[in-house]
C-alpha positions in Angstrom: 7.1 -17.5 16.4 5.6 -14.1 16.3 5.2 -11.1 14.4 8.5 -10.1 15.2 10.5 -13.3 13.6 8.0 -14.9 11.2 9.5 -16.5 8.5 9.8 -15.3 4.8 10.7 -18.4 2.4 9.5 -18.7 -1.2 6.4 -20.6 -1.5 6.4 -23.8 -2.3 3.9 -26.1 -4.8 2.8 -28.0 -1.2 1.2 -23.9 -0.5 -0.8 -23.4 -3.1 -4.3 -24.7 -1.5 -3.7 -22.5 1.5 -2.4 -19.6 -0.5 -5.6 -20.2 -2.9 -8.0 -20.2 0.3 -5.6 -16.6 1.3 -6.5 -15.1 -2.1 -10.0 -16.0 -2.3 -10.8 -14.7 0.7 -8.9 -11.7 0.1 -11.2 -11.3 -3.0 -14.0 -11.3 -0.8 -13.5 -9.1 1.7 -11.9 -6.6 -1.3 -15.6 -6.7 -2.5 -17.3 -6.2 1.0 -15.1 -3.3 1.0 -16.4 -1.9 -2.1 -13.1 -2.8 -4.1 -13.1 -4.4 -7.5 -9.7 -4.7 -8.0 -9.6 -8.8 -8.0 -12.9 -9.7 -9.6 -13.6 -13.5 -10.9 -10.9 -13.5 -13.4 -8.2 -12.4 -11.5 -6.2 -13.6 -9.9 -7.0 -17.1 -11.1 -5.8 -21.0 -9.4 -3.4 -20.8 -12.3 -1.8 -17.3 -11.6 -1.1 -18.5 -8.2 0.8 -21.7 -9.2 2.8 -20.3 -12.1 4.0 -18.0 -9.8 5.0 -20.6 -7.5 6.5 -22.4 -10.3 8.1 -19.2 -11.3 10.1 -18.8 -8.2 8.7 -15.5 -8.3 5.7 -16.4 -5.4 7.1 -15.7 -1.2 5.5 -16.7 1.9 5.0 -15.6 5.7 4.8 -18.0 7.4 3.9 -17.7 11.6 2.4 -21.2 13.5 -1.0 -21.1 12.1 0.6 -21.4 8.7 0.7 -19.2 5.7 -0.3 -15.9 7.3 0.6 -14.0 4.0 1.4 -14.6 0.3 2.8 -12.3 -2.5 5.3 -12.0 -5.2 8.4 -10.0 -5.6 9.9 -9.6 -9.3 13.4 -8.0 -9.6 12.2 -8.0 -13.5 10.7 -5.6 -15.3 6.8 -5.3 -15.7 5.0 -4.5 -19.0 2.2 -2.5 -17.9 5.2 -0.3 -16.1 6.8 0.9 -19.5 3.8 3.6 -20.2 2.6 5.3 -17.2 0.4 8.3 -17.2 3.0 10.3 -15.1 6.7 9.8 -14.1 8.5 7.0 -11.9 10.6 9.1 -9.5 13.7 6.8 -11.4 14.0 5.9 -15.2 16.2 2.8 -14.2 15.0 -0.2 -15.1 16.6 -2.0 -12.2 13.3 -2.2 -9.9 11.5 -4.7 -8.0 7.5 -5.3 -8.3 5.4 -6.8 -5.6 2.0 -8.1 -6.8 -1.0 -10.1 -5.3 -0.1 -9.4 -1.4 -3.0 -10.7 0.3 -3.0 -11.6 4.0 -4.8 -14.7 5.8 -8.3 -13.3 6.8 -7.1 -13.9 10.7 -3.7 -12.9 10.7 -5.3 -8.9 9.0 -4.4 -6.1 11.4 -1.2 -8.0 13.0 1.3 -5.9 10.5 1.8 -8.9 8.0 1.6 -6.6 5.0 4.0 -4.7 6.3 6.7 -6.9 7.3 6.1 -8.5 3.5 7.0 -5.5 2.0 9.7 -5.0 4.6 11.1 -8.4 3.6 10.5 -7.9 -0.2 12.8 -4.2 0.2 15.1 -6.7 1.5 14.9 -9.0 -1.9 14.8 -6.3 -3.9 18.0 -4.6 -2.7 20.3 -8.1 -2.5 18.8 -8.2 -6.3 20.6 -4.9 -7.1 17.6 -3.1 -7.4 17.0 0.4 -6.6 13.3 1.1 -5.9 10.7 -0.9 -5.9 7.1 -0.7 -7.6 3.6 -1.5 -7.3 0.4 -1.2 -8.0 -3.5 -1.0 -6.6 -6.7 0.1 -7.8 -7.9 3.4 -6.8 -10.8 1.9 -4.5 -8.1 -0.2 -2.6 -7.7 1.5 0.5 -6.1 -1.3 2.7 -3.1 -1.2 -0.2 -3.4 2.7 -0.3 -2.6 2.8 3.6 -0.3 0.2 3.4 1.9 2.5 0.5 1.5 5.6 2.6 2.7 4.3 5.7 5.7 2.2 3.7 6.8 6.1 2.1 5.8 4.8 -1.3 5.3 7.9 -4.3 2.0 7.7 -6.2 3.7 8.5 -9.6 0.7 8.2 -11.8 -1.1 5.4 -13.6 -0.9 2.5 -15.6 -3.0 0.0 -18.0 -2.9 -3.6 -18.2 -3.6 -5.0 -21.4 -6.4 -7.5 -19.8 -9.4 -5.6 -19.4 -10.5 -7.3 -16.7 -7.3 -5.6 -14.4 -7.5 -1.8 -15.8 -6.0 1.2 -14.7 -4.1 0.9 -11.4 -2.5 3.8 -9.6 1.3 3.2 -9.5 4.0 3.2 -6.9 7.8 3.7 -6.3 9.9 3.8 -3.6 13.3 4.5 -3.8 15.6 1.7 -1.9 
């Protein structure tokens, strides 16, 4: 299994150590990078397994395991219904990804990419037509990642929890 046919399945309540071990690591190297998006509180253990209890959490999964972990909504998000700025579409019929985070040695091998390449996929057999996100301003792994996917910075957004802030927000049309 490679790169080219890794395979993208829902994750499952067996995952959540490794996908834990993903995201903590991810929270490191965020902070080496001079990012603050995911500080202590967030994400949290618990985040992690509701969304895997959710049905809401996916998986890439290549022979060293979980090589990537995220979730893909085709529901609306909260903090999206007030957004300094304009989504390119006023239809509420979008997907969200949230928490992407790649294993620290599978970084660099286009894993991010083919997750949002897969979660396009969800989102259109979902009926959605674009699909939204989210990063902090200091994030530039996500930032480059956007970019190169075509998504539209269309302003910003607050979560209620102070902890998460103001995000820069994304759409692509489907």
């Amino acid at each position: 299994m490679s790169i080219s046919d890794p395979t993208f399945r829902r994750a499952l309540p067996a995952d959540a150590d490794e996908v834990w071990g993903i995201i903590c690591d991810a929270k490191a190297d965020m902070l080496a990078r001079g990012s603050v998006q995911w500080g202590d509180n967030y994400p949290l253990r618990s985040t992690i397994d509701d969304d895997v209890a959710g049905g809401n959490a996916w998986v890439i999964e290549c022979r060293r395991g979980v090589a990537a972990y995220g979730v893909v909504q085709c529901a609306d998000e909260q903090a999206y219904s007030s957004i300094d700025g304009a989504w390119l579409t006023a239809d509420s019929r979008y997907a969200v990804v949230h928490r992407l985070a790649v294993a620290s040695d599978c970084r660099g091998q286009g894993y991010a990419s083919s997750f949002i390449d897969r979660a396009m996929q969800l989102a259109r057999g979902c009926g959605c037509l674009s699909m939204r996100a989210d990063t902090a301003a200091d994030n530039q792994a996500m930032l480059a990642i956007f970019a190169r996917k075509g998504f539209v910075c269309c302003g910003k957004i607050n979560y209620a929890e102070a902890s998460r802030g103001e995000r820069l927000a994304f759409e692509l049309m489907l």
